[in-house]
C-alpha positions in Angstrom: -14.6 33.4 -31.4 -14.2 30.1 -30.0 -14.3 29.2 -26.3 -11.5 27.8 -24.5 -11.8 24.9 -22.7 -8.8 24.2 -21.3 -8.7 22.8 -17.6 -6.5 24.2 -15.1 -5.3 21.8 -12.6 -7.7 22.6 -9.9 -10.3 21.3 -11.5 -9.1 17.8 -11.6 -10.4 14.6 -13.6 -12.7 12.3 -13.5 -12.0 8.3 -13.5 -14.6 6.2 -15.6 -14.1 3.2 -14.7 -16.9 0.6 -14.9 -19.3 3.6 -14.8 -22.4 1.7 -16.1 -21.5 -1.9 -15.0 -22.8 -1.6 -11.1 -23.1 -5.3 -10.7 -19.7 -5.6 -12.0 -18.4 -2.5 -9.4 -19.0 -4.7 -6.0 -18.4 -8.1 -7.3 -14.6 -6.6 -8.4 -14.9 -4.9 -5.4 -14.9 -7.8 -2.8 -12.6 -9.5 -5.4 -9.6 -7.2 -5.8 -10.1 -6.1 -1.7 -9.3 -10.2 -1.2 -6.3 -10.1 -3.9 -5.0 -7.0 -1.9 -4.9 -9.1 1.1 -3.3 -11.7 -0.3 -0.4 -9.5 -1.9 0.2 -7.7 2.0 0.2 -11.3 3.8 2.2 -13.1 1.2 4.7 -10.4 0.1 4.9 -9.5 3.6 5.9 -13.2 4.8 8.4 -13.1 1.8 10.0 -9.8 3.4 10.5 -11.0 7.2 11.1 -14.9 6.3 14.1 -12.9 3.7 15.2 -10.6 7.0 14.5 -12.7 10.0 16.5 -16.3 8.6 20.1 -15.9 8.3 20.1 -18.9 6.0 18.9 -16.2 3.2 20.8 -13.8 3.7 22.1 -14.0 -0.3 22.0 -11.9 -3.1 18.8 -13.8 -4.6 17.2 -13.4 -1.7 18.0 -10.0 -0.8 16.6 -9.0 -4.6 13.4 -11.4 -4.1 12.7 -9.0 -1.2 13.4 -6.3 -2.7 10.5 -7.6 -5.6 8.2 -8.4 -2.7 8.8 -4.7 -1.0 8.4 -3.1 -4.9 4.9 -5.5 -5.1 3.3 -4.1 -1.7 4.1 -0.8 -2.7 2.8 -1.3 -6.8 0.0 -2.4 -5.6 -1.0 0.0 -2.7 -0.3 2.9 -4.8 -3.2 1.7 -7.3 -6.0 -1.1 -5.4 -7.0 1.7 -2.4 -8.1 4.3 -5.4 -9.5 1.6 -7.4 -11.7 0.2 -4.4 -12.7 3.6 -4.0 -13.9 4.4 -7.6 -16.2 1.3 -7.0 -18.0 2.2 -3.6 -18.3 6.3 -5.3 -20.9 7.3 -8.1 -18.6 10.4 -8.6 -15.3 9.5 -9.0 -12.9 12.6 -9.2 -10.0 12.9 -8.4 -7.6 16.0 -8.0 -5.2 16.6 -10.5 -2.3 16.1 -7.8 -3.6 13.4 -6.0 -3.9 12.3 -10.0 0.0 12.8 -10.6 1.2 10.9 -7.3 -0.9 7.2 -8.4 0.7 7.7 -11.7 4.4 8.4 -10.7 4.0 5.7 -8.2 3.1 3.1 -10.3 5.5 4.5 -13.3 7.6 4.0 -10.8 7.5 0.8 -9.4 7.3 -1.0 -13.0 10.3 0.6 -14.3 12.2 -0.6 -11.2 10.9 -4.4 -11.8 11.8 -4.8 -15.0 15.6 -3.4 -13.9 15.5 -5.8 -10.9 14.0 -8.8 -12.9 17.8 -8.6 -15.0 19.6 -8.0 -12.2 18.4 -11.3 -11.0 18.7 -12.9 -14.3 22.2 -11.7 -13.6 22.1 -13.4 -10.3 20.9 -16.6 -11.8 23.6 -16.5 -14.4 26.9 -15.9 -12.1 25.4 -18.4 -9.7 25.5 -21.5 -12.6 27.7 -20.3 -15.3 30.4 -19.0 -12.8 29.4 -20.6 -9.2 33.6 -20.5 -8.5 33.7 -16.4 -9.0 29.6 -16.2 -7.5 31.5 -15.2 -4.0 33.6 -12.3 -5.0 31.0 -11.2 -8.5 27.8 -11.2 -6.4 29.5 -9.8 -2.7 27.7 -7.3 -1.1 29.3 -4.6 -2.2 27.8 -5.1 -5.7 24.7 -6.6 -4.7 23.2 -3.8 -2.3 24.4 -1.2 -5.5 23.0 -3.1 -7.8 19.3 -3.1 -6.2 19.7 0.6 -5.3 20.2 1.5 -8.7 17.2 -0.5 -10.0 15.2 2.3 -7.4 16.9 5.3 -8.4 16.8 4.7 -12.3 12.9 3.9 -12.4 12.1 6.4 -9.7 14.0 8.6 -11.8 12.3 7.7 -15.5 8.9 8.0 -13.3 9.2 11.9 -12.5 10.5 12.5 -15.8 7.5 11.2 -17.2 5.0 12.3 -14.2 6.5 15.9 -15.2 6.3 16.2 -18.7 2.9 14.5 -18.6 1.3 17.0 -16.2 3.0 19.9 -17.8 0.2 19.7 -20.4 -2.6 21.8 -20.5 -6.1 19.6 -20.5 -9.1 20.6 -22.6 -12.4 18.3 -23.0 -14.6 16.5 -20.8 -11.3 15.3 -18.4 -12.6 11.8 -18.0 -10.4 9.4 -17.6 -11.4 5.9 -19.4 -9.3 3.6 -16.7 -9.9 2.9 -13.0 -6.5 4.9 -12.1 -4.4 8.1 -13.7 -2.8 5.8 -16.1 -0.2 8.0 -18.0 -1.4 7.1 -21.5 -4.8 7.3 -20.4 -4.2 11.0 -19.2 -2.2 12.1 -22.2 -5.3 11.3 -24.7 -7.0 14.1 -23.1 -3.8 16.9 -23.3 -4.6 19.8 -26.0 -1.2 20.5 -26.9 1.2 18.7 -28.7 2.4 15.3 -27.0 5.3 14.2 -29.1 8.0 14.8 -27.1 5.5 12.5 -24.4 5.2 9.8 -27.2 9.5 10.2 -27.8 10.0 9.7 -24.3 8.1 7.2 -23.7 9.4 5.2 -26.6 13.0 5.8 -25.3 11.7 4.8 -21.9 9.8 1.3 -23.6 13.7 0.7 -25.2 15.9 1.3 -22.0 13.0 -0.7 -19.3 11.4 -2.7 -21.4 13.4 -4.1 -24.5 16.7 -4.1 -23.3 15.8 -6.0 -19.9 14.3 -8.7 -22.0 17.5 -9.1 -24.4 19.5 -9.2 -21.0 17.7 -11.7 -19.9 17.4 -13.8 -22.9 20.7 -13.9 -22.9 21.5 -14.5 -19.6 19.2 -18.0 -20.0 20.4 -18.7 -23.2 23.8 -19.1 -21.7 22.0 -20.7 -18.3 20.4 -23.5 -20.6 23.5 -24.4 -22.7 25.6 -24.8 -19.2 22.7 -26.7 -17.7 22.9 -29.2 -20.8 26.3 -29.4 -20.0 25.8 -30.9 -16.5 26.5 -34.8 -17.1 24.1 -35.7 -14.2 20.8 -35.7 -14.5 20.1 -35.1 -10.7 22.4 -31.6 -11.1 20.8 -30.7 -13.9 17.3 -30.9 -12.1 19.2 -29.0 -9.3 20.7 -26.3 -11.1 17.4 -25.4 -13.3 15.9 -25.1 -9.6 17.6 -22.8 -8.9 16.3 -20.1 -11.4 13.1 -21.8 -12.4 11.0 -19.7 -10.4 12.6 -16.1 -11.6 12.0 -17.7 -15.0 8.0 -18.2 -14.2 7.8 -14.2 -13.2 9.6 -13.4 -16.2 7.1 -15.1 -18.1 4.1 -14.2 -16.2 5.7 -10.3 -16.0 6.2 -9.5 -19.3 3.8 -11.7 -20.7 1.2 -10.1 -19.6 2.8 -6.6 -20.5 3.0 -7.8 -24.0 -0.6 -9.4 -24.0 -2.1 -6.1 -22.8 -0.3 -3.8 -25.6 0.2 -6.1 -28.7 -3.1 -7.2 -29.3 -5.5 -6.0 -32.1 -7.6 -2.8 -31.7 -11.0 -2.9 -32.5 -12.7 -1.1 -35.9 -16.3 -0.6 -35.5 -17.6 1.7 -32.4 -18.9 -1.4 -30.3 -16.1 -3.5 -30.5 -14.3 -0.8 -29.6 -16.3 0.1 -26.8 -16.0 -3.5 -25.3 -12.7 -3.5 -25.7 -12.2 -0.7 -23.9 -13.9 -2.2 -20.7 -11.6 -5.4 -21.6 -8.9 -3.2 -21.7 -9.4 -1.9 -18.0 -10.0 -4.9 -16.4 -6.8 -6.8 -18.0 -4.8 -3.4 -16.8 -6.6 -4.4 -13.5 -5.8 -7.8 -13.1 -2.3 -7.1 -14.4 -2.3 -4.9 -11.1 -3.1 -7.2 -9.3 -2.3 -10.7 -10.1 1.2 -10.9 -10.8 2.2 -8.9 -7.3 0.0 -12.1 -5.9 1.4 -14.6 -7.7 5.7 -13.7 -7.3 5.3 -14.6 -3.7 3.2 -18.4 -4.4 5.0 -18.7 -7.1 8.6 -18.4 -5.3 7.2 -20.2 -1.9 6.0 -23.1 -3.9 8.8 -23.5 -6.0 11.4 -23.2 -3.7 12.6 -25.3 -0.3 14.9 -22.8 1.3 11.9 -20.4 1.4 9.6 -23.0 2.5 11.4 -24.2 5.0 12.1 -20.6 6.5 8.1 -19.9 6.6 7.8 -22.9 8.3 10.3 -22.1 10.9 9.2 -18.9 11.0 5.4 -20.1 11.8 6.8 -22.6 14.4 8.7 -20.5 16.5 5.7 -17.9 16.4 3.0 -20.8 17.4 5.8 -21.7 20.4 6.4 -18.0 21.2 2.1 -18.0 22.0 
């Protein structure tokens, strides 16, 4: 008779992640604590320079700090149990403290990739259309818009949370990642995962694919107006004006399709260092793109630049 060795959910998991690489544990560890940082103080500057100045009080703004909100709360969902599996020799976790990591992060990407279009959106009315920008863009579609981008990929999140931690569990419940990454989790499920795999390939098509063609589009039709513009100068202007969105689009999905269209590995030690190059590219994808959207946005734009600096002086006169 064979033994089952199923795992209940009391019993929890345990996360591997760079179990055997010590050295690498504490210099990741100082290194992602100081990108953390960076994402509160720069997101967070984003979010009152966005609230505070009246002079952004637009649509693109209002989505931007919506982004930078989404960033701070991406990444605090993931970097405080990722510091921890570095300062822990035994990292396990509870198999609802598991589920809540992985909805929030499920989460929070979904809802990006939705708001990344409805900006592209944004950018689109604002150069194509600029006459009808007033009464398309008001705030009566604007605030909608954003609010559906949180309840659609909050929404996709528990459906996947749910049907992923349905499954029954069987093996040695490690987890090869730094965090309950959902397709990390379902390699361990002894039961059938293909309505899992379905889903998430309907999910992939409705967050994923049809965001980008929305968005190709959108700057297909932003660069043939743009060539349109007889002026050099207001051509400059108007590709300003969405050449930062375009940059997080990039860097975004980019790395999304980096970290998933790239060879797998045949022979068991390739495989194994890929694995460890696996993690840390999912960790830096973390990581580095919620620290870049607010440089990226402050650097490439003078409305925001001149709020921070406003914002900075009246706080140094205030003291």
């Amino acid at each position: 008779m064979v033994k089952s060795n199923e795992m209940g959910p009391g019993l929890g998991f345990i996360l591997l992640g760079l179990t055997g690489y010590p050295k690498l544990e504490k210099t990741f560890f100082v290194l992602i604590l100081s990108m953390y940082l960076v994402i509160l103080l720069g997101n967070g500057v984003l979010i009152l320079v966005t609230a505070l100045d009246s002079h952004l009080h637009t649509p693109v703004y209002f989505f931007l700090g919506n982004l930078s909100f989404l960033d701070i709360c991406y990444t605090t969902s993931l970097v405080p149990l990722i510091l921890d599996s570095f300062l822990t020799s035994r990292k396990v976790i509870s198999f609802s403290a598991c589920a809540a990591p992985m909805f929030l992060s499920f989460a929070m990407g979904a809802t990006e990739c939705v708001l990344l279009s409805m900006m592209a959106l944004d950018h689109y009315v604002a150069i194509c259309n600029p006459l009808r920008y007033p009464v398309v863009m008001s705030k009566a579609a604007y605030v909608p818009m954003a609010i559906s981008s949180w309840a659609s990929g909050s929404i996709t999140a528990m459906v996947q949370t749910s049907l992923a931690m349905r499954l029954p569990f069987c093996g040695d419940n490690v987890i090869n990642h730094f965090t309950c990454e959902i397709l990390a989790v379902l390699k361990l499920a002894c039961a059938d995962i293909s309505i899992n795999v379905i889903s998430m390939g309907v999910t992939n098509v409705i967050f994923l694919g049809i965001p980008v063609l929305f968005i190709s589009f959108c700057y297909v039709f932003i660069l043939a107006t743009i060539l349109r513009i007889p002026s050099a100068e207001g051509r400059q202007k108007a590709f300003s004006t969405c050449s930062a969105h375009l940059t997080v689009v990039v860097v975004f999905y980019g790395t999304i399709l980096f970290m998933y269209g790239k060879p797998k590995a045949k022979d068991p030690l390739g495989a194994d260092k890929q694995d460890v190059a696996d993690k840390l590219i999912s960790l830096f994808y973390g990581v580095v793109t919620p620290m870049l959207n607010p440089i990226i946005y402050s650097l490439r734009n003078k409305d925001v630049k001149a709020a921070v600096r406003s914002l900075v002086s009246q706080k140094h006169f205030t003291w």
